[in-house]
N, C-alpha and C positions, 0 to 999 in steps of 0.2 A: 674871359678868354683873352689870350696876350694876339699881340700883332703876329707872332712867329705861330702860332695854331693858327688863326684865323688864313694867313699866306696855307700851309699847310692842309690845310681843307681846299684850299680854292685849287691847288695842285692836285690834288685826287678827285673833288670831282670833275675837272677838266678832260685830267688824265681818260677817266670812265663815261664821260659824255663823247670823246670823239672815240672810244673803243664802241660804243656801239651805235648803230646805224639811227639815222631816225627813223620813226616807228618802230625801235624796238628791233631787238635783235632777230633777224632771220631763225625763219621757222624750220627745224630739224624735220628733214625725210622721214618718212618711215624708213623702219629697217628691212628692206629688200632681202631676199634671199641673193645666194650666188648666180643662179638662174638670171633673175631678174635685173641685176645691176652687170649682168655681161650683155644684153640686151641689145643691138646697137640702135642710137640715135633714129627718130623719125627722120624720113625724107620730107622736106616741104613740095606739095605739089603743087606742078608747076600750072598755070593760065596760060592755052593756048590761046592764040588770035581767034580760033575755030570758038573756042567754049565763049571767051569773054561778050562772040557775036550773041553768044545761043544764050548767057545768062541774061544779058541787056536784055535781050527779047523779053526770056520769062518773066522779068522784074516787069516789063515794060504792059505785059498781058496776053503778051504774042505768041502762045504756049503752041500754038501748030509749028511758025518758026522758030523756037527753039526748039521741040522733039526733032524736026528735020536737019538742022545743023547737028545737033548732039547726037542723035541713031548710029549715022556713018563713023563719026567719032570714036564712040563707047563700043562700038561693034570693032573697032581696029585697036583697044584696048587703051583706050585714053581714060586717066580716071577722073578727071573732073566731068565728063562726059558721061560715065557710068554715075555716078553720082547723079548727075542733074537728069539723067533718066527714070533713077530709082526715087527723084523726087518726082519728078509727075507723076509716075506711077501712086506714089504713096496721097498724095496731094488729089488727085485726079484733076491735073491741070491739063486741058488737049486732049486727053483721054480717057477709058474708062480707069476708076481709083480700084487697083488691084496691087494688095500688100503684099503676094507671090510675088507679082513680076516688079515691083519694087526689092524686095529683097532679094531678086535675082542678078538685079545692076545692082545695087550698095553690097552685095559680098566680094565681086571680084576688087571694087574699090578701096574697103575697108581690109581686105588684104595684102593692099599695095601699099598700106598706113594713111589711108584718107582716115581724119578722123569725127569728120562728120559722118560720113558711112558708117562709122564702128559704131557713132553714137545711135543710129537708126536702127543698124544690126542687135545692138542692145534692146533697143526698145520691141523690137518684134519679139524678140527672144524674152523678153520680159513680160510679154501680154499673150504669146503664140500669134502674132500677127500672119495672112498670109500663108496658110498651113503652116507655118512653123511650129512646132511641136515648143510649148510655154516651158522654158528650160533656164531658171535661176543661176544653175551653175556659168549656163553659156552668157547670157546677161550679161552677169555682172563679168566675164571676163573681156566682151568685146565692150563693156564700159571702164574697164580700169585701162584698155588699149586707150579708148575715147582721152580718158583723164591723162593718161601718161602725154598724148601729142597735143594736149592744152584745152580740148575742146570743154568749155566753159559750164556748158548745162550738165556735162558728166561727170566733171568734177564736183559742182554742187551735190548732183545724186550719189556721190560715191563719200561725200563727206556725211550727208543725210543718213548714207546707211551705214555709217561708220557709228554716228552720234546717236542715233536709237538702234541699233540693232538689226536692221533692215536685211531686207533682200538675200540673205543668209551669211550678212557680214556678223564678226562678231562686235559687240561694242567695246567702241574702243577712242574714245576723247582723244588723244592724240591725234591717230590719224583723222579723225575728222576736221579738226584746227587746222592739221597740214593743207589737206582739202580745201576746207573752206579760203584759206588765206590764200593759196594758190588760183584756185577762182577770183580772187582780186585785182591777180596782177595781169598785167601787160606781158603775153609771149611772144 
């Protein structure tokens, strides 16, 4: 091989090592429908002074004072507060563990785009938690909301059921890679 190939090589792959990212080139979307890519953007929800008292609490063991900061909250349509209600309830932290009245706070929550509620919502709907009527279709839809706003263990499940055929996904390798790679990263 002469010195002008050898230059010549070294210019292509340079060229192709800074065209693609490290790790590899970014993993392709699924393909959305029109529906789904007009969609608009999650809200981040926001941490009031009120919840962050009432989450310390829960975290801390303090589950009477947290339901008493979070009640007044989630009753005035706070949704970190509807959340952290529907998780005692589901928990039965402070009170009795009742998955009705837990998925009575994580629905108004998960329909404001919390997306740890969508992920709980999923999950009831996936077992019929809480009289909920066990409904696949609904599942997996407040779990692909979960996956779309980042929430991590939904993504996983939604790549699972993408990769063997699960939950009434059909299979399909791509989107589960999509999935699973996206559960990797940092949102």
């Amino acid at each position: 091989m002469t010195k002008y190939e050898v230059t010549i090589i070294g210019f292509v792959l340079a060229f192709f090592s800074a065209a693609v990212p490290a790790g590899g080139p970014a993993p392709n979307p699924p393909t959305l429908s029109a529906a789904e890519a007009s969609k608009p953007k999650p809200v981040k929800i926001p941490m009031t002074p009120g919840c962050q008292e009432a989450s310390a609490a829960y975290d801390a063991g303090d589950y009477d004072k947290a339901k008493n900061l979070w009640l007044p909250l989630a009753q005035q349509g706070e949704t970190c507060a509807q959340r952290g209600m529907g998780k005692l309830y589901e928990k039965g932290r402070g009170v009795e563990q009742d998955y009705a009245k837990a998925a009575k706070w994580y629905r108004p929550a998960a329909e404001k785009g919390d997306a740890e509620s969508q992920y709980r919502l999923s999950v009831a709907y996936g077992w019929g938690l809480g009289g909920i009527e066990k409904d696949e279709a609904k599942a997996i839809e407040w779990l692909r909301k979960a996956a779309e706003n980042g929430q991590k263990r939904a993504q996983r499940s939604l790549a699972k059921g993408y990769e063997d055929g699960l939950k009434g996904l059909p299979r399909d390798p791509e989107k589960a890679k999509y999935w699973y790679d996206r559960s990797q990263t940092r949102e």
